[in-house]
Backbone as ProteinMPNN parsed JSONL, in Angstrom:
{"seq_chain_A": "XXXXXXXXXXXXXXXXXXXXXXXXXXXXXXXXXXXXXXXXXXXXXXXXXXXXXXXXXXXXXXXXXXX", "coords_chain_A": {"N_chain_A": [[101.254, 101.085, 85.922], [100.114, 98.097, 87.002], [97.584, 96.848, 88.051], [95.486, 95.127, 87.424], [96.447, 93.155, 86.16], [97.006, 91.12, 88.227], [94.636, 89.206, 88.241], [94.657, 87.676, 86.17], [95.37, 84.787, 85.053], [99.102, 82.872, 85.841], [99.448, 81.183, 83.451], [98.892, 82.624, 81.016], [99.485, 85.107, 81.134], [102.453, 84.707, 81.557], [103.191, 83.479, 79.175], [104.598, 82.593, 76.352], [104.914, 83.665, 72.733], [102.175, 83.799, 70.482], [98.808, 84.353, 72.227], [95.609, 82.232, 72.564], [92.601, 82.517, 70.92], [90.336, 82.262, 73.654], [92.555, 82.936, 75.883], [93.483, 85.669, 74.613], [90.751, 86.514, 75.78], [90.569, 86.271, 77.836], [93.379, 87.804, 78.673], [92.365, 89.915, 78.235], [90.831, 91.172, 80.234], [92.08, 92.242, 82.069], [92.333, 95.373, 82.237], [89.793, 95.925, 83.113], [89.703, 94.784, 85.857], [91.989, 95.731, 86.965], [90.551, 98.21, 87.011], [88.347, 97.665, 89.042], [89.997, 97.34, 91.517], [91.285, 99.382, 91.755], [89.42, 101.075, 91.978], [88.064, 101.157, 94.471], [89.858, 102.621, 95.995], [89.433, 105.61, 96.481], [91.197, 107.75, 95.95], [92.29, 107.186, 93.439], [90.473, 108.238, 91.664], [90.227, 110.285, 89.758], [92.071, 109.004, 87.659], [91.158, 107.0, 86.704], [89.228, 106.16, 84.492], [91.252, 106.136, 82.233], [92.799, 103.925, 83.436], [90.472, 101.674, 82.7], [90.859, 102.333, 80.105], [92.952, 101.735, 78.774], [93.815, 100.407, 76.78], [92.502, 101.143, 74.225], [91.052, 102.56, 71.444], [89.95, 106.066, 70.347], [88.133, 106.026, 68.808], [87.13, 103.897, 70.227], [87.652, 100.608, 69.295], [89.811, 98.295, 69.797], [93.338, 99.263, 70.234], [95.88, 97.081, 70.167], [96.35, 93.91, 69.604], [97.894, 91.56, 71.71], [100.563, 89.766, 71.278]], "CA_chain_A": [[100.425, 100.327, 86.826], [99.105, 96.638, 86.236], [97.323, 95.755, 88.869], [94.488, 94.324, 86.677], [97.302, 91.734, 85.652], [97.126, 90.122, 89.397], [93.815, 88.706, 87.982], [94.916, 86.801, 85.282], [96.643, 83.589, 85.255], [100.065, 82.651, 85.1], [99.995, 80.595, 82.38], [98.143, 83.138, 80.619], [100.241, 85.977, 81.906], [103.84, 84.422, 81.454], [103.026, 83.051, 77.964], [105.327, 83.415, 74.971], [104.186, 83.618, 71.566], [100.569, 84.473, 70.456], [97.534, 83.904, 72.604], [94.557, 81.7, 72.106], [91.039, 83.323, 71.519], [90.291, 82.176, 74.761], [93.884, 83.306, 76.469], [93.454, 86.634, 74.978], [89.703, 86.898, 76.024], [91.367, 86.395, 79.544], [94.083, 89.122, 78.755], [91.585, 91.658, 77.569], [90.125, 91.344, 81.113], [93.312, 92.722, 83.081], [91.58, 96.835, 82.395], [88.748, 95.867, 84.588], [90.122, 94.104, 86.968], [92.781, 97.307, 87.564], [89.204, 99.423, 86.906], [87.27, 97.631, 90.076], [91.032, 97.123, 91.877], [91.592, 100.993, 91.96], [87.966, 102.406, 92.175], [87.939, 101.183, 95.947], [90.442, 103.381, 97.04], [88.606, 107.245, 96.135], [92.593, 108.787, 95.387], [92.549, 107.017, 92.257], [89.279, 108.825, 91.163], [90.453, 110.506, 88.545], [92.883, 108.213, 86.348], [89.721, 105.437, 86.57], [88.78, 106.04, 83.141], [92.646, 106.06, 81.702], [92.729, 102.484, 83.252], [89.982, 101.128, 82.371], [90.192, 101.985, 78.773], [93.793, 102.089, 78.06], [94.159, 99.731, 75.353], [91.226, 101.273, 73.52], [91.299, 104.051, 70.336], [89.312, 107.469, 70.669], [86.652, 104.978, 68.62], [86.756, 102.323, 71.104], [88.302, 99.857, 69.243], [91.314, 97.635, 70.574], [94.592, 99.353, 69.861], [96.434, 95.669, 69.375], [96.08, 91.969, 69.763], [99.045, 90.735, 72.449], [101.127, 88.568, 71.015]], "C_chain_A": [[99.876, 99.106, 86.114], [98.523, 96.264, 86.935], [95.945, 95.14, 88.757], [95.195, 92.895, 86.614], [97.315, 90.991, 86.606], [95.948, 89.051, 89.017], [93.909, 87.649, 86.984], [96.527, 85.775, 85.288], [98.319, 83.426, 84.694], [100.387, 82.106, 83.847], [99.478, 81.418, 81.182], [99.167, 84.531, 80.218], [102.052, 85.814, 81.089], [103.677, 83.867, 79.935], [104.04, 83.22, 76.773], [104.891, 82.923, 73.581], [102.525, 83.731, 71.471], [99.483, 83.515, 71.45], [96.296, 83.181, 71.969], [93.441, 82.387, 71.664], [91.134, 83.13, 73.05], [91.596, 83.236, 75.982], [93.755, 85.037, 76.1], [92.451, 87.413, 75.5], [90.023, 87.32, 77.598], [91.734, 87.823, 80.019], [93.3, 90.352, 79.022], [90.905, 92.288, 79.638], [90.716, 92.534, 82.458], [92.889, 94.634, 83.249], [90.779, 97.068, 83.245], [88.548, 95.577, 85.179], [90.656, 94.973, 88.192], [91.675, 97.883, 88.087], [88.939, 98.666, 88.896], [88.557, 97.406, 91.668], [90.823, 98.539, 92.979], [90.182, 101.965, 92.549], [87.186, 102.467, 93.796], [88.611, 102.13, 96.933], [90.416, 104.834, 96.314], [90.345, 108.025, 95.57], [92.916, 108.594, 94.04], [91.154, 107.499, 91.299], [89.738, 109.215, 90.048], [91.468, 109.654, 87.168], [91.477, 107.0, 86.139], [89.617, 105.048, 85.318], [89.8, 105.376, 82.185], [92.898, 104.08, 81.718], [91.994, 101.895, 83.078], [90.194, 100.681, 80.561], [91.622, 102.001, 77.718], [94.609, 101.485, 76.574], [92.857, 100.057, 74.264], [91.614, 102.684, 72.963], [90.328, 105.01, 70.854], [87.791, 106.64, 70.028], [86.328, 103.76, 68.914], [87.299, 101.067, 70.71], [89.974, 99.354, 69.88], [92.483, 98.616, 69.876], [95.394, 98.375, 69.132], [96.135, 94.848, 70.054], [97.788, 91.969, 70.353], [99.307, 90.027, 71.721], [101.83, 88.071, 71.371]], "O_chain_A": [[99.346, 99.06, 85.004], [98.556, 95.034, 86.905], [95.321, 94.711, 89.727], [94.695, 91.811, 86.915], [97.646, 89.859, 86.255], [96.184, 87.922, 89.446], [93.121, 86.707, 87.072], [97.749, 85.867, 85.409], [98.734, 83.719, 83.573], [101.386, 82.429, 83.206], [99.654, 80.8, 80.132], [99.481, 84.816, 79.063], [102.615, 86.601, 80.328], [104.829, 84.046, 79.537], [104.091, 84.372, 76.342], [104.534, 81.755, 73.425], [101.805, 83.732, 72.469], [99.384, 82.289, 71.413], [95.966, 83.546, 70.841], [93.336, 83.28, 72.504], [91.957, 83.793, 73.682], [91.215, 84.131, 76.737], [93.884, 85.803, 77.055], [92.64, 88.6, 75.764], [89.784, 88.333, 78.256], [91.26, 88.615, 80.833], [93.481, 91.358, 79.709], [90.674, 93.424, 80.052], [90.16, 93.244, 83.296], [93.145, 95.172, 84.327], [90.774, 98.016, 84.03], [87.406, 95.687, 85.625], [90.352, 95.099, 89.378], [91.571, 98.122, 89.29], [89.408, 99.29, 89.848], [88.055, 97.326, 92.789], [90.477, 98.726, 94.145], [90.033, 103.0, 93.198], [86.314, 103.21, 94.247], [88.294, 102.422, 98.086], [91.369, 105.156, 95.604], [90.315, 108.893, 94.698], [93.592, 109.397, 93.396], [90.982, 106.966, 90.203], [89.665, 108.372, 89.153], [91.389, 109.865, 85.958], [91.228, 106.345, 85.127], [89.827, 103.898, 84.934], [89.532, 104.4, 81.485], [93.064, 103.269, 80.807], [92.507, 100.786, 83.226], [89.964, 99.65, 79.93], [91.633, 102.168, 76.499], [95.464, 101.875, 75.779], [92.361, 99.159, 73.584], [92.186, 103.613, 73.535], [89.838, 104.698, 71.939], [86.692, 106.639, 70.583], [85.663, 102.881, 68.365], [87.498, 100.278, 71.634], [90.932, 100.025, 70.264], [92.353, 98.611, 68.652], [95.674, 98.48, 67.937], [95.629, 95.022, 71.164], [98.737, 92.293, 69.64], [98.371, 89.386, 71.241], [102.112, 86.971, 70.894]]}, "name": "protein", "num_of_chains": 1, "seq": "XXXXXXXXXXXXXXXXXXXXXXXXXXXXXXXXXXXXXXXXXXXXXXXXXXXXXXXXXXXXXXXXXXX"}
């Protein structure tokens, strides 16, 4: 599922090679976009969390930097 990614721009989105600060501040956004996307329609109740936090370790930090 991406449908955080509808939120963020094409040029942003379609990009090749590494992101800006800015560009990936964007990216990072696409979790809680999905998060407030999904949490309208009650069937996705339980994965909520999964997408919100899925680029994130057991100690909250980022997994990886997009490149």
């Amino acid at each position: 599922m991406i449908f955080g990614k509808v939120g963020i721009p094409d040029s942003v989105l379609l990009k090749t090679g590494r992101f800006t600060d800015e560009e990936y501040e964007k990216m990072k956004e696409h979790t809680v976009i999905g998060y407030e996307i999904l949490k309208k329609a009650t069937v996705f109740n339980d994965i909520l969390n999964i997408v919100r936090s899925h680029h994130e370790r057991i100690d909250r930090k980022r997994i990886s930097r997009w490149s």
